[in-house]
C-alpha positions in Angstrom: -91.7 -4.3 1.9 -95.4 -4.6 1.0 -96.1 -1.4 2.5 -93.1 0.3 0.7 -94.4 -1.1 -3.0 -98.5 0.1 -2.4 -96.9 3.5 -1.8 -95.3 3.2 -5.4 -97.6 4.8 -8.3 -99.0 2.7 -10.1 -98.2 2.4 -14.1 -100.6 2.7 -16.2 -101.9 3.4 -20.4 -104.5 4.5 -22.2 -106.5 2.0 -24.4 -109.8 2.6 -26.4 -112.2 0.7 -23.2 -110.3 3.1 -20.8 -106.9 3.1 -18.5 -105.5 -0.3 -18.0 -102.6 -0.8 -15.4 -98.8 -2.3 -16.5 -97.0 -4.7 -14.6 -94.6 -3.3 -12.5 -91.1 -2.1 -14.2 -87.9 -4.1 -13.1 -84.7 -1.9 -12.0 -82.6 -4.5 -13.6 -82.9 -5.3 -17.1 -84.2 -8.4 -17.6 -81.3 -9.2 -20.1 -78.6 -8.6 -17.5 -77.6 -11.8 -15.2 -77.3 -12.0 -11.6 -74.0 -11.2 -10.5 -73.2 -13.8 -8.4 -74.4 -16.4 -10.6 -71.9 -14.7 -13.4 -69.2 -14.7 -11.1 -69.1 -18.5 -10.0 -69.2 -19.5 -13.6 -66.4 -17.5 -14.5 -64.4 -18.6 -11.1 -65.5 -22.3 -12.3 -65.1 -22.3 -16.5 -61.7 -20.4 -16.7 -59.1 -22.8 -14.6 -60.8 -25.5 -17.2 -60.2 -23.6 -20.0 -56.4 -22.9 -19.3 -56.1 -26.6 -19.2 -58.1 -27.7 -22.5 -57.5 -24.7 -24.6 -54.3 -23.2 -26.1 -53.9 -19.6 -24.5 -52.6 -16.7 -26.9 -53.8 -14.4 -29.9 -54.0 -16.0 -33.2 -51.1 -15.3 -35.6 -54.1 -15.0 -38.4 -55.5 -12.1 -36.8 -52.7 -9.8 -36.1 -51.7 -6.8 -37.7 -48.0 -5.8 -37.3 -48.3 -1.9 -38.4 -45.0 -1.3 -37.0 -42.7 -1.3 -40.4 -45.6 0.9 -41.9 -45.0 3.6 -38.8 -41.3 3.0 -38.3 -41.1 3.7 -42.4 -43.1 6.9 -41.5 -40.8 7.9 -39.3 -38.0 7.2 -41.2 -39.7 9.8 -44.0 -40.4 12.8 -41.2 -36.5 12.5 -40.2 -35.5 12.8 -43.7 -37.9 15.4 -45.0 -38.1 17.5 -42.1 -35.9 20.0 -43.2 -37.3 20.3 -46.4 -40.9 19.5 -46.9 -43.3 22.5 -47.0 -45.1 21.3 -44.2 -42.3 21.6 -41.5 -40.9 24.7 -43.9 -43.8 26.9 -43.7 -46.4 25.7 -40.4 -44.6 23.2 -38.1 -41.1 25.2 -38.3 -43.1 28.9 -36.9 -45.0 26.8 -34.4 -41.7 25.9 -33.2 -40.1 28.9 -33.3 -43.1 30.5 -31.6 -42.9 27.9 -29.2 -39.5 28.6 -28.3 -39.6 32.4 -28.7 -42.9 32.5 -26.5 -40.9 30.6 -23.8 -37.8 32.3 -23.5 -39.2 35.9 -23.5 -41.0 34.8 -20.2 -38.0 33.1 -18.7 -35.9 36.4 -19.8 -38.6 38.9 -17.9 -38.6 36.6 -14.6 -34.5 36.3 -14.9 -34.6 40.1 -15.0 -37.1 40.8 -12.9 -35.4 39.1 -10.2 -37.0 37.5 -7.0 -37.2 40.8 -5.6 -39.7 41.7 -8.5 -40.8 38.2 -9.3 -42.5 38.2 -5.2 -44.4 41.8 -4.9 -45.9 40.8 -8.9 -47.3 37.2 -7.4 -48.6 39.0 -4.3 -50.4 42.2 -6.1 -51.8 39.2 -8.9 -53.4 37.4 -5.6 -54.6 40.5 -3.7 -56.2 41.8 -7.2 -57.6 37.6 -8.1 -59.1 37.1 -4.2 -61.2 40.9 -4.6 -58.2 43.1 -2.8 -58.6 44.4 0.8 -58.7 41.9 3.6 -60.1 39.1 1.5 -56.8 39.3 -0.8 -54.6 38.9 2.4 -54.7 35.4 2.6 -53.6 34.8 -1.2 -51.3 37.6 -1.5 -49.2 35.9 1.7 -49.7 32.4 0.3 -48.3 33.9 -3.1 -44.8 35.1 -1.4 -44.5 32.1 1.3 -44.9 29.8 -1.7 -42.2 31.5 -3.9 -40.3 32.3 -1.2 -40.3 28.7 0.1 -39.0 27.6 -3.7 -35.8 30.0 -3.2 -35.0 28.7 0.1 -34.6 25.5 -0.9 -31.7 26.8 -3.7 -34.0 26.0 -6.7 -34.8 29.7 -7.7 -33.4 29.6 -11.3 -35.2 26.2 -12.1 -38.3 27.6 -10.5 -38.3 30.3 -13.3 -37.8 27.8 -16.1 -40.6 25.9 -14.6 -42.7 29.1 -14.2 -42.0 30.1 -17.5 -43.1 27.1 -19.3 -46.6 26.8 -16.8 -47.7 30.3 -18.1 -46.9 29.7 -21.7 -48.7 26.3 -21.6 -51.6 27.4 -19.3 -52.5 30.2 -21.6 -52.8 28.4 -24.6 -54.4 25.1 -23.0 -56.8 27.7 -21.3 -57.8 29.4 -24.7 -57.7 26.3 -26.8 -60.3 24.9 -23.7 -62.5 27.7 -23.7 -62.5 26.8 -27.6 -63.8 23.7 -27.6 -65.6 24.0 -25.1 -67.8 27.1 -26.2 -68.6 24.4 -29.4 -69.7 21.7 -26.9 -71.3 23.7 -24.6 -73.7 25.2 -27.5 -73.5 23.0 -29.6 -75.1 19.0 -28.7 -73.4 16.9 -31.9 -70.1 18.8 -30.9 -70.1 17.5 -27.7 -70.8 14.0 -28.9 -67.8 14.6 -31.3 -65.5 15.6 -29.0 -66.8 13.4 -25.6 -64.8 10.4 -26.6 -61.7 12.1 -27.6 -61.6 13.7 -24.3 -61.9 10.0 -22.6 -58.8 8.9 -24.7 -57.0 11.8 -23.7 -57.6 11.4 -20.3 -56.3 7.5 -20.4 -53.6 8.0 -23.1 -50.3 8.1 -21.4 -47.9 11.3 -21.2 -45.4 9.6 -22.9 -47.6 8.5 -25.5 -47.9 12.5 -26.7 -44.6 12.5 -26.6 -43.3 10.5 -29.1 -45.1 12.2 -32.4 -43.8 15.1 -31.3 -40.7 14.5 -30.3 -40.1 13.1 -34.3 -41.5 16.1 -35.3 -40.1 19.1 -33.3 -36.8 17.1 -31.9 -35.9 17.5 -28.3 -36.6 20.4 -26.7 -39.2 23.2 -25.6 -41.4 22.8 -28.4 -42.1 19.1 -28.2 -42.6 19.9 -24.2 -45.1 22.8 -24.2 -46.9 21.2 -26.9 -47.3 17.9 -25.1 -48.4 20.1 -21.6 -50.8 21.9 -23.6 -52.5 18.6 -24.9 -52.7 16.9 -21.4 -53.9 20.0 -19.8 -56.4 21.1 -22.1 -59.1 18.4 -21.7 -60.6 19.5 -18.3 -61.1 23.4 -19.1 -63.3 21.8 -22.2 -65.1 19.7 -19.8 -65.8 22.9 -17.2 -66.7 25.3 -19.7 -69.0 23.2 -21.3 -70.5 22.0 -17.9 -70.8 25.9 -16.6 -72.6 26.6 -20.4 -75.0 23.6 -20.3 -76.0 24.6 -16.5 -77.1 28.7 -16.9 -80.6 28.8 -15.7 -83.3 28.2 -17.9 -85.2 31.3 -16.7 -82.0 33.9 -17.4 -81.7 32.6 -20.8 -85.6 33.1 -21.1 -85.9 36.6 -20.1 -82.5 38.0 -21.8 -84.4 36.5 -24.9 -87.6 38.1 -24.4 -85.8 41.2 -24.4 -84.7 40.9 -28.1 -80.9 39.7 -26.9 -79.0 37.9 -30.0 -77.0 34.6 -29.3 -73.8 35.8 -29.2 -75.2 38.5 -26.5 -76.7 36.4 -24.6 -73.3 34.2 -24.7 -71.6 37.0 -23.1 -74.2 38.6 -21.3 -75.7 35.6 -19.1 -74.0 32.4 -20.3 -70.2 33.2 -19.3 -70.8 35.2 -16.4 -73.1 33.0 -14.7 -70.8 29.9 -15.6 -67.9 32.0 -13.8 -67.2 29.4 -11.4 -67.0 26.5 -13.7 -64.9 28.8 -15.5 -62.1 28.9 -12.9 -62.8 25.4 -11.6 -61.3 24.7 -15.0 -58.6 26.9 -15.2 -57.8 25.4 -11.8 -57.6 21.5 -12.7 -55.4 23.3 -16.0 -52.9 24.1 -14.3 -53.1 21.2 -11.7 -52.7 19.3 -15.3 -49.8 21.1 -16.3 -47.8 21.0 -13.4 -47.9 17.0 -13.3 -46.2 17.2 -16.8 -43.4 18.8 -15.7 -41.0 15.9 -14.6 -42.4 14.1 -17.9 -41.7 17.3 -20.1 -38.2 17.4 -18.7 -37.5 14.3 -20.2 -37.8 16.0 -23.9 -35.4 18.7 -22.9 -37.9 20.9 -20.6 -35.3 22.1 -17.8 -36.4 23.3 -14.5 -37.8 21.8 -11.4 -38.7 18.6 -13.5 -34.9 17.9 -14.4 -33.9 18.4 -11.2 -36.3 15.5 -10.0 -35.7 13.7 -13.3 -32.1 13.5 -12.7 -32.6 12.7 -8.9 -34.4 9.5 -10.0 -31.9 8.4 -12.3 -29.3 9.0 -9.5 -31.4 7.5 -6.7 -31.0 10.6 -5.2 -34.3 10.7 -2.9 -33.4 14.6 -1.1 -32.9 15.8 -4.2 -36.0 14.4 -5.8 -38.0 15.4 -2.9 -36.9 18.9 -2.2 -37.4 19.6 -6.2 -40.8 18.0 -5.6 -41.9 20.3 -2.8 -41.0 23.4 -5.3 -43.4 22.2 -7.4 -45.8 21.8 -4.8 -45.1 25.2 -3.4 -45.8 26.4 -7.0 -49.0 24.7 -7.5 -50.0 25.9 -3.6 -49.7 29.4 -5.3 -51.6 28.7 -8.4 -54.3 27.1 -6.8 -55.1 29.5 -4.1 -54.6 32.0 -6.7 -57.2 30.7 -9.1 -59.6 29.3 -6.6 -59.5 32.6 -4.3 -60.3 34.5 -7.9 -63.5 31.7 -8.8 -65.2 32.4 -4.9 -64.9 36.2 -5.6 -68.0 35.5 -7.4 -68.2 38.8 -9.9 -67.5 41.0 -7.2 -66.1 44.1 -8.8 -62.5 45.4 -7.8 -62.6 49.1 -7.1 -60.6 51.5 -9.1 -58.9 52.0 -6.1 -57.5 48.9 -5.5 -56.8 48.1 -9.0 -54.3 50.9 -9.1 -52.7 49.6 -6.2 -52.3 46.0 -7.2 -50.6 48.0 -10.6 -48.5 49.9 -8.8 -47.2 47.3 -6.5 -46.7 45.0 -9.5 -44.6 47.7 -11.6 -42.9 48.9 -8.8 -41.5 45.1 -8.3 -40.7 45.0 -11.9 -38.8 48.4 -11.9 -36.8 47.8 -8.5 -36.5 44.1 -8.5 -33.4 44.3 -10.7 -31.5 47.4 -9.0 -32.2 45.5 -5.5 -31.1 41.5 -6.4 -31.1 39.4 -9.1 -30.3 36.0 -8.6 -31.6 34.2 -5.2 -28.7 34.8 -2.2 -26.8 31.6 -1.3 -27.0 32.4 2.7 -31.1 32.1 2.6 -31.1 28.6 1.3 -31.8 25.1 3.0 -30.2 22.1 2.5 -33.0 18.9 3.2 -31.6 17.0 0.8 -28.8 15.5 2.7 -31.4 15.2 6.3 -33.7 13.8 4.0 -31.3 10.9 1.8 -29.9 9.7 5.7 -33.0 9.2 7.2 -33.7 7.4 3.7 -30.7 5.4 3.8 -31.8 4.4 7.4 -34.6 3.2 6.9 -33.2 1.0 3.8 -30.5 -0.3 6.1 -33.4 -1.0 8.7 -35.9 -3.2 6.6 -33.9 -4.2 3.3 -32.9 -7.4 4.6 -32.3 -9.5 7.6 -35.0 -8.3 9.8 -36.3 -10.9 11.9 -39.2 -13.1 11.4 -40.0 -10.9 8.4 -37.0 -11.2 6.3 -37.1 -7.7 4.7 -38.2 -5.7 1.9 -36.4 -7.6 -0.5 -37.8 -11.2 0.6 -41.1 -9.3 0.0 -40.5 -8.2 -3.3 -39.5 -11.3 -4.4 -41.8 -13.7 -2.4 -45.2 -11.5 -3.8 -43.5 -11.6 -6.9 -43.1 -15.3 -7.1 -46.4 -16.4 -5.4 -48.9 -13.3 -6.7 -47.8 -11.9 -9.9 -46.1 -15.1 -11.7 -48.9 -16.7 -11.5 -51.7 -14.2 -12.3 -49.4 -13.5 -15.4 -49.1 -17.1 -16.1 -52.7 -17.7 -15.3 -53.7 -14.9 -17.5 -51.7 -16.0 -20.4 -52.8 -19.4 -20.3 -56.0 -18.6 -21.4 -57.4 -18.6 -24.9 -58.0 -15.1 -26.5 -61.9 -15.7 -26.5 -62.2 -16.6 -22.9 -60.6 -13.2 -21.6 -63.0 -11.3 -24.0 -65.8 -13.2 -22.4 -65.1 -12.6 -19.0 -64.3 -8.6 -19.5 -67.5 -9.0 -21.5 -69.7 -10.8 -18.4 -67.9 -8.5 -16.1 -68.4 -5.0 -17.8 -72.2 -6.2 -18.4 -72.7 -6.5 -14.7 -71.0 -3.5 -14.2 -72.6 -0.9 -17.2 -74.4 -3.0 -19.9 -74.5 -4.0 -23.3 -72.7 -0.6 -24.1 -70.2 -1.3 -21.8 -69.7 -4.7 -22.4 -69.2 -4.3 -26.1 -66.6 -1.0 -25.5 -64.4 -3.3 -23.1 -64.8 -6.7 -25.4 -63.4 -4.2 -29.1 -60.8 -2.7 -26.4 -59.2 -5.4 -25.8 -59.3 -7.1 -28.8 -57.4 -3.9 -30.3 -54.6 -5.1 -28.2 -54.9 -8.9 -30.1 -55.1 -7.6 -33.7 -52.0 -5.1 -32.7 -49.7 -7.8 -32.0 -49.2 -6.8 -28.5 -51.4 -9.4 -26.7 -48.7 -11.3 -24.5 -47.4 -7.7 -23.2 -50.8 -6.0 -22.9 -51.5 -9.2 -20.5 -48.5 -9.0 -18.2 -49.1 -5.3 -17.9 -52.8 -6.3 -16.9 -51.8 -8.7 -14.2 -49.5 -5.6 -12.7 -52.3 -3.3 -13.3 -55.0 -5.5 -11.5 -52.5 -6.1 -8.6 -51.8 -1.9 -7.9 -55.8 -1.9 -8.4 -56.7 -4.4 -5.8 -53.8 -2.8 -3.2 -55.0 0.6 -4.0 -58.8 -0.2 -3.3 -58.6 -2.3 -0.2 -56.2 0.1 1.1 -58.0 3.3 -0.1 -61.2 1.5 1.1 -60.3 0.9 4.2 -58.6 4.5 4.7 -62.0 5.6 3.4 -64.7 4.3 6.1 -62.1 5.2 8.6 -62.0 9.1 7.4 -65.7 9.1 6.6 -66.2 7.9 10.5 -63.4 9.8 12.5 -63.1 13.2 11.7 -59.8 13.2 13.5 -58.6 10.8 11.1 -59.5 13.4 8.1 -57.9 16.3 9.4 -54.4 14.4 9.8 -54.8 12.6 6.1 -56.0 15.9 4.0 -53.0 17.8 4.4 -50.8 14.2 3.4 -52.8 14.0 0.7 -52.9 17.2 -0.8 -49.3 16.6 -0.7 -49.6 13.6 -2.5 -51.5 14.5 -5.4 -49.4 17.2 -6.4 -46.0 15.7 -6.1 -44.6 14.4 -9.5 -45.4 10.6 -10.2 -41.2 10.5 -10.5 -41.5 11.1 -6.8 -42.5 8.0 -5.6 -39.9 5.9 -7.6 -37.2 6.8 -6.0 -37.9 5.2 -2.5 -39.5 2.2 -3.5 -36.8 1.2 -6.0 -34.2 1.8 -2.7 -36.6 -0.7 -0.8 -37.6 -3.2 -3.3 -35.2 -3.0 -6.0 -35.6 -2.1 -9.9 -38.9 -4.1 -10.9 -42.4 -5.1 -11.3 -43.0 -4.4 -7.0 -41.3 -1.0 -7.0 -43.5 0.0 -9.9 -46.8 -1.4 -8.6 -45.9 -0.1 -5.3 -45.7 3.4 -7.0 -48.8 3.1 -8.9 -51.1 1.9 -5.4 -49.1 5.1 -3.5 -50.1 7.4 -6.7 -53.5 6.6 -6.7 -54.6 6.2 -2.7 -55.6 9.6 -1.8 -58.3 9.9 -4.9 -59.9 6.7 -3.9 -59.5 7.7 -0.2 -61.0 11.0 -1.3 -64.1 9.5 -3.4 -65.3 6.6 -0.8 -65.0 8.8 2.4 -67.9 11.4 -0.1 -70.1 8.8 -1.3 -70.4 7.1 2.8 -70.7 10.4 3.8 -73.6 11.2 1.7 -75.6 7.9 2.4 -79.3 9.3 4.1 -78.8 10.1 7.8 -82.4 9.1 7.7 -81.1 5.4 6.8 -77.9 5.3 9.6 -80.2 6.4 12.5 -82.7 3.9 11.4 -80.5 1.2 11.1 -79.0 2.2 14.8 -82.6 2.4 16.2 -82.9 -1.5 15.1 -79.8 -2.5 17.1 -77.2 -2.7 14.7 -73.9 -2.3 15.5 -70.7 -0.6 13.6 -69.6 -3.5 11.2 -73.0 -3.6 10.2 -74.2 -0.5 9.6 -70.9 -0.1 7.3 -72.0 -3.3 5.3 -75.9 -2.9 5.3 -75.9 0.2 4.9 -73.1 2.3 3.9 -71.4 0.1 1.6 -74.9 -1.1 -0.7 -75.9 2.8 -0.5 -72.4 4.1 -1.5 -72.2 1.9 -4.1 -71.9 4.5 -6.8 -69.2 6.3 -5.4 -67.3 3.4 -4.6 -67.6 2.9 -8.4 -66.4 5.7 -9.5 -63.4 5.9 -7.0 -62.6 2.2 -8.2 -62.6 4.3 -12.0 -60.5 6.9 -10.9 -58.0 4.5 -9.2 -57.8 2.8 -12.3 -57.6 6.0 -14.2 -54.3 7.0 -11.7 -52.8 3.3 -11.8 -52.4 3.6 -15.7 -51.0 6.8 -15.5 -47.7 5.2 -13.8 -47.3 2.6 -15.7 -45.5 3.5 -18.3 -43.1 5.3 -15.4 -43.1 2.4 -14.2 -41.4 1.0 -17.4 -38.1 3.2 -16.3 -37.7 1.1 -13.2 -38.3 -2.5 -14.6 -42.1 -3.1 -15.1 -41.8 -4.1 -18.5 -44.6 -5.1 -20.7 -46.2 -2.5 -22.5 -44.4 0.8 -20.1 -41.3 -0.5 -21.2 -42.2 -0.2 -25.1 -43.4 3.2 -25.2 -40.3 4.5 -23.2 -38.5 2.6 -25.7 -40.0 3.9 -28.2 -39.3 7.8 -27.4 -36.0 7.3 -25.8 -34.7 5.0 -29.1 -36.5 6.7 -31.8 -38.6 3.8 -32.6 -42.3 5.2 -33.3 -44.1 2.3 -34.7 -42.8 0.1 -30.5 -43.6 3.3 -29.1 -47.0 4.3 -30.4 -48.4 0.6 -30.5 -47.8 0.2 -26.9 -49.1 3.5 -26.3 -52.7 2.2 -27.9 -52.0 -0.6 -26.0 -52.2 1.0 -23.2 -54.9 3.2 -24.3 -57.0 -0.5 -24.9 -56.5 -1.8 -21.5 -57.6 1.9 -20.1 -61.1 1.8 -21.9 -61.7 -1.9 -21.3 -60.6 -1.2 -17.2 -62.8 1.9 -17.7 -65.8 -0.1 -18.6 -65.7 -2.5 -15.7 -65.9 0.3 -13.2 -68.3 2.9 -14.7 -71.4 3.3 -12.8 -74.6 3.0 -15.7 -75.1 5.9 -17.3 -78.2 6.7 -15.9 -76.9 7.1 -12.1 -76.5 10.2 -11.2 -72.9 10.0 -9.5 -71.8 8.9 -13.7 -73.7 12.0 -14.9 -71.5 13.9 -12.1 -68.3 12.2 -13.2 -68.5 12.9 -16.9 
């Protein structure tokens, strides 16, 4: 250790008698407490104060804004058909909404699947550079559509498709936008920074609700809501791929008498091409995971089909609508990415024409050969898939031996884990829980932190919504601690066995494309409607990111570090904990954030199978019209997203935070 400090340069400042050395600089700030010693006094001053103190929010500091938004609402409904506002704005963004919408659906319906396959193929040849390289995409493209008319769903695949174009478009254009003003612009990106973060926490449903007052049910209220959601990471990428052209580019276009806007469109866009389409792609990744939730509004397509399978417990239904939309967004995304790694590579004239004349040769004889999909090339799975299903109900539901079943699980980890960390958690006095999130987030990030998480949750307090914000914490922190040890475990063992990695990618891929809806169905059929099913959910949801993040960061610890760690002796379980697990530390951060970030995302789902708390309220609020529930418990869960945020971000100097934001 001596050795490893006298290699350290030394600090040192000018005075008037010469250059003086400093004493050495502390990584940790001399404000910020040891973690363990935190910890223990948490672990030993909490239990106390449930027993001495009164738990609960004041009455004195609450602020019940629900009348004032319910009143609001009450105003929209009656003046909506009358005030200029609707008249003369919000009326043509509707109808363009709607008009934009249908005329795609009306060119796919005529077009047929017979023109609707050579116009995806020709688009992927022409995206992936045409010739050989465009072979892969181009088959991809048909196998993928093709695979959504075997299963029988060609008609909703086209209401699907039609809203994903309309929506992608304008969330790709109102991206670029914004994110042309951040890129070039530093106090724009400051502006807009932390309205990106509360888009990404706020809840689907959440968007839902304004405009569902405002527009009604129907395609306006869903494209609009898709457009929002999918917008945020296209602002993020285009920013990013502005902010990192090369210094030296910039330099010499400059030096050559260039203006701004030329140099904009000269060096800045095309060098930030792959950003670019590493944008578009997480778009319409985005977009596609709002299309179960836009169906609720009215949206049609694949999502209604798997919307109405979860209502109906119908689990082959559900799933075979869900591999559609995975078939779709396995188009898309080899589409999109094959189009980013072409790198500029110009198309030749050649080929261009080709991809044109394939593409309006499908359009022109599509209709003449078929129209609608033929019955006798369609699958059923759905029944295959509901009996093996019901089998494996019948098999673990109840009366297994020794274990008792599904059902005694539910309702034993229900009586002995989340009772009591509900009960525990609501036993304690408002200030104490602001102090520990406080302590915790300190440790974690800092002051900053600290402060962000302790205003968070007190937001949920002075709403009114502190009892219901706490029981969906205690759900939340139990699908966060499943998730991680599970994920964490999955992780090490993909990071160390590459065997284990090629078997779990392809799973996963799956997995974090098919709709959150998806995983409802089963796990209601196995633990019944309630809090398990939806934590349950929530853990499935959000493994494969964590699995994802953890097996990176342990990969990327110094190889320099793991053989010198084996050269000393050490054997597997240590080199994991020594070594690995301190230098991965980071990563493990951030994939603890994002499985927070994917937990949150299904609990308000989770308020359609019995969750309660605050997922029940904002479901309640759009499927009863009540705003002020609705939009409160949307906040709510806003709150508890930042606060959970906080106490997983990695400082904002380490470079794996820099990399996530």
């Amino acid at each position: 250790m001596s050795a490893t400090k006298s290699l350290a340069p030394a600090r040192t400042e000018r005075t008037r008698d010469g250059v003086r050395p400093l004493a050495p600089r502390s990584d940790r700030s001399p404000l910020r407490p040891a973690a363990p010693v935190v910890l223990l006094a948490l672990a030993l001053l909490l239990p106390t104060i449930a027993l001495l103190a009164e738990g609960g929010w004041p009455q004195s500091l609450r602020l019940d804004l629900a009348p004032t938004l319910d009143s609001f609402a009450d105003w929209v409904v009656d003046n909506r058909d009358s005030h200029p506002v609707f008249l003369y704005f919000l009326l043509h963004l509707s109808n363009t909404a709607t008009d934009s919408v249908d005329a795609v659906h009306g060119l796919l319906t005529s077009a047929g699947w017979a023109g609707v396959l050579p116009l995806a193929a020709a688009l992927a040849w022409y995206a992936a550079g045409a010739g050989r390289r465009g072979a892969g995409p181009a088959l991809v493209a048909v196998g993928s559509l093709a695979g959504c008319g075997l299963l029988g769903l060609w008609e909703q695949t086209t209401g699907t498709l039609a809203l994903m174009l309309v929506s992608v478009a304008a969330a790709t254009l109102l991206g670029l936008l914004l994110g042309l003003a951040c890129g070039l612009s530093d106090g724009a990106q400051r502006l807009l920074r932390p309205v990106l973060d509360t888009m990404q926490v706020l809840p689907a449903f959440a968007y839902l609700l304004p405009l569902v007052l405002v527009f009604g049910i129907g395609t306006p209220s869903a494209l609009i809501t898709t457009v929002i959601y999918a917008a945020p990471p296209m602002v993020r990428m285009t920013s990013l791929g502005l902010r990192g052209t090369d210094a030296g580019v910039l330099e010499a276009s400059r030096s050559l008498g260039s203006t701004r806007w030329q140099r904009l469109w000269t060096a800045r866009l095309p060098m930030a091409r792959a950003q670019l389409f590493l944008g578009l792609n997480q778009t319409i990744m985005m977009a596609l995971s709002m299309v179960v939730i836009a169906s609720v509004v009215g949206a049609g397509g694949l999502g209604e089909s798997v919307y109405q399978a979860l209502k109906t417990r119908d689990f082959g239904q559900g799933l075979t609508a869900g591999l559609a939309i995975v078939l779709v967004a396995v188009w898309l995304d080899r589409t999109t990415a094959a189009a980013g790694a072409r790198a500029g590579t110009p198309v030749g004239r050649r080929a261009a024409c080709l991809a044109l004349a394939v593409a309006a040769a499908g359009l022109a004889l599509g209709p003449r050969l078929a129209d609608d999909w033929p019955g006798a090339l369609t699958v059923d799975i759905a029944a295959p898939l509901n009996t093996g299903v019901d089998w494996l109900v019948a098999s673990v539901y109840q009366d297994v031996p020794v274990l008792g079943g599904s059902s005694v699980w539910a309702g034993n980890f229900t009586t002995w884990v989340l009772n009591p960390l509900n009960d525990g958690l609501q036993a304690l006095p408002w200030w104490s829980v602001l102090l520990a999130a406080g302590a915790i987030a300190w440790l974690v990030g800092g002051r900053r932190a600290a402060l962000t998480a302790v205003l968070a949750l007190s937001c949920t307090g002075v709403l009114g919504i502190w009892g219901k914000s706490l029981y969906t914490l205690s759900q939340v922190l139990v699908a966060i601690a499943l998730t991680l040890l599970t994920g964490f475990a999955l992780g090490i063992l993909t990071a160390r066995v590459k065997a284990v990695e090629r078997v779990l990618r392809p799973v996963f891929d799956a997995m974090q494309t098919l709709p959150q809806f998806i995983y409802l169905i089963p796990v209601v059929q196995l633990f019944n409607a309630g809090r398990v099913a939806a934590i349950t959910a929530a853990a499935v949801y959000a493994l494969p990111a964590v699995v994802r993040v953890t097996a990176q960061g342990l990969r990327q610890v110094s190889p320099a570090a793991m053989e010198a760690s084996r050269s000393l002796g050490a054997t597997t379980w240590q080199q994991i904990r020594d070594v690995q697990w301190p230098l991965a530390r980071p990563a493990l951060l951030v994939a603890a954030n994002q499985g927070v970030v994917l937990v949150l995302a299904v609990v308000v789902i989770g308020g359609l199978v019995g969750g309660g708390g605050l997922g029940f309220d904002v479901v309640k609020g759009l499927t009863a019209g009540e705003l002020g529930t609705g939009l409160i418990a949307g906040t709510g869960i806003v709150c508890l997203g930042l606060a959970l945020d906080k106490l997983t971000q990695p400082p904002a100097g380490n470079p794996t935070a820099a990399a996530r934001r």
